[in-house]
C-alpha positions in Angstrom: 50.8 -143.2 8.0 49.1 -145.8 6.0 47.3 -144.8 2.8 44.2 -146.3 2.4 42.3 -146.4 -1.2 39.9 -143.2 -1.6 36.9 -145.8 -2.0 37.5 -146.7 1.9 35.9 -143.1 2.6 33.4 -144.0 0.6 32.1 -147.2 1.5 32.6 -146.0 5.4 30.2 -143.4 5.0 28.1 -145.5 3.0 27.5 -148.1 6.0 27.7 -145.3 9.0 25.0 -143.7 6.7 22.9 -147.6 6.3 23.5 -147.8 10.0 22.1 -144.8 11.4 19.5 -145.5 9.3 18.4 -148.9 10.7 18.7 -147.7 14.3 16.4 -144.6 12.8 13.8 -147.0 11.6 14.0 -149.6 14.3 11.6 -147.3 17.1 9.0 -146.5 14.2 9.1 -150.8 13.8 8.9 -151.3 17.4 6.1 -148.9 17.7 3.6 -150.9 15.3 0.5 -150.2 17.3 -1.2 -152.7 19.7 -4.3 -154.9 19.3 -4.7 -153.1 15.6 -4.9 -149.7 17.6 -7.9 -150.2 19.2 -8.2 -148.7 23.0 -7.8 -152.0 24.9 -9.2 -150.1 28.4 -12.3 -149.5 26.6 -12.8 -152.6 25.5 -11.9 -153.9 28.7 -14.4 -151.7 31.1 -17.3 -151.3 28.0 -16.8 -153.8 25.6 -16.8 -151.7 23.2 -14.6 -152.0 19.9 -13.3 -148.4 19.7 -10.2 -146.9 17.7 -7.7 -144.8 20.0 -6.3 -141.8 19.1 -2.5 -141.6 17.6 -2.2 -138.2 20.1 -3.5 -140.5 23.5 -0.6 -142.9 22.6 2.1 -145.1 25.0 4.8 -147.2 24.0 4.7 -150.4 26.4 6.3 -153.6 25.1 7.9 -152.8 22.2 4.2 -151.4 21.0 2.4 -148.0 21.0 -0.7 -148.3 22.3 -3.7 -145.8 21.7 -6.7 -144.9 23.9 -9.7 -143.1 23.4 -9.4 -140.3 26.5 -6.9 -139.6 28.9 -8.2 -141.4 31.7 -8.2 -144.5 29.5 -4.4 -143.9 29.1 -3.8 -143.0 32.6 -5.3 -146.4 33.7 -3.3 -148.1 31.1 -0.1 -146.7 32.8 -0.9 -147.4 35.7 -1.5 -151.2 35.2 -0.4 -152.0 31.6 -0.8 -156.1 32.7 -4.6 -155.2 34.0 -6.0 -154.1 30.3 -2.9 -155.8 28.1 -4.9 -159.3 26.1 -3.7 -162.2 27.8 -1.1 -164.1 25.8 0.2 -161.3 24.2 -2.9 -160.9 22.2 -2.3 -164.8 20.9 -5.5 -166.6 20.2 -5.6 -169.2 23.0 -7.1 -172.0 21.4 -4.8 -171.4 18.5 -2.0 -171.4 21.1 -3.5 -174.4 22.7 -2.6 -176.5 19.3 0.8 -174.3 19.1 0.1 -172.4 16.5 1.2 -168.4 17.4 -1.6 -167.0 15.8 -2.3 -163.4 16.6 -6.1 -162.8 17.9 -9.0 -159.9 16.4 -9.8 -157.4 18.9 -13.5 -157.5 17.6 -13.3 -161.6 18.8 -12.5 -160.7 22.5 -13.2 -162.7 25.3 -13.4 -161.7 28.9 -12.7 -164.8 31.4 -12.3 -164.5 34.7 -11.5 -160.5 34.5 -8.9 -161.1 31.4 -9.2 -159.9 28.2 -8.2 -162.8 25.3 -8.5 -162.1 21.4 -9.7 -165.2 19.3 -8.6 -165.3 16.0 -12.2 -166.5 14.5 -15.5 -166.9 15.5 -15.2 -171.2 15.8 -12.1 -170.1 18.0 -14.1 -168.2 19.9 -16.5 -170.6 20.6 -14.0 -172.8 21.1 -12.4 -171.0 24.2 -15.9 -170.1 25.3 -16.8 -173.6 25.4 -14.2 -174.7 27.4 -12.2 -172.2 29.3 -10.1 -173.6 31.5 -9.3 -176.1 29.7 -7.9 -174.0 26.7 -6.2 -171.6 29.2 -4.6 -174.4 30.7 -3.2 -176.0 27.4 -2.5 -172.5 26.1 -0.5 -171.6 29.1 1.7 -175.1 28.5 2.7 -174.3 25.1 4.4 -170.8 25.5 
């Protein structure tokens, strides 16, 4: 039997219990809620800025996403990709330059049946102004 020194109790609980609780917090972290917890399908089929509900809630992607009704979170199961903002809710003329700058929900763009989030309003304008070309140059970056 080898005796070990009665601070090697100690200091094992001490990182089992540090452990646990990093793996404790890690879901709440990876459950920050998407596009600043607005409900992206309502955005999507009204245009309308509108803040989901933390009890209509899915996790997809690492995020919790919130809607509005339960048919808007149906729909979102059903076809995540369909109502998800296209690069990752980046800001494509942002992208475009390589910068990862995250887009505003209340600056969203539909092109071509895709939601995008620009991350000001001369952004915005930007994309507008030139879609495909942004898209494209975005889409080469990531």
């Amino acid at each position: 039997m080898i005796a070990r020194p009665s601070h090697f109790s100690t200091l094992s609980l001490a990182f089992a219990a540090a452990l646990a609780s990093a793996l404790l917090a890690a879901p709440a972290q990876a459950q920050a809620p998407a596009v600043s917890g607005m409900d992206t399908v309502e955005l999507y089929t009204t245009g309308r800025l509108v803040p989901g509900r933390g009890d209509l809630a899915t996790a997809w992607h690492g995020q919790a996403w919130l809607f509005v009704s339960e048919p808007n979170r149906s729909a979102f199961e059903s076809d995540p990709r369909r109502f998800a903002p296209g690069f990752d809710g980046l800001c494509p003329p942002q992208l475009a330059e390589g910068h990862r700058t995250p887009g505003r929900p209340d600056l969203a763009v539909m092109i071509d049946g895709r939601m995008y989030l620009t991350s000001s309003p001369e952004m915005r304008a930007r994309l507008l102004a030139d879609p495909a070309g942004v898209l494209a140059a975005a889409k080469a970056q990531r």
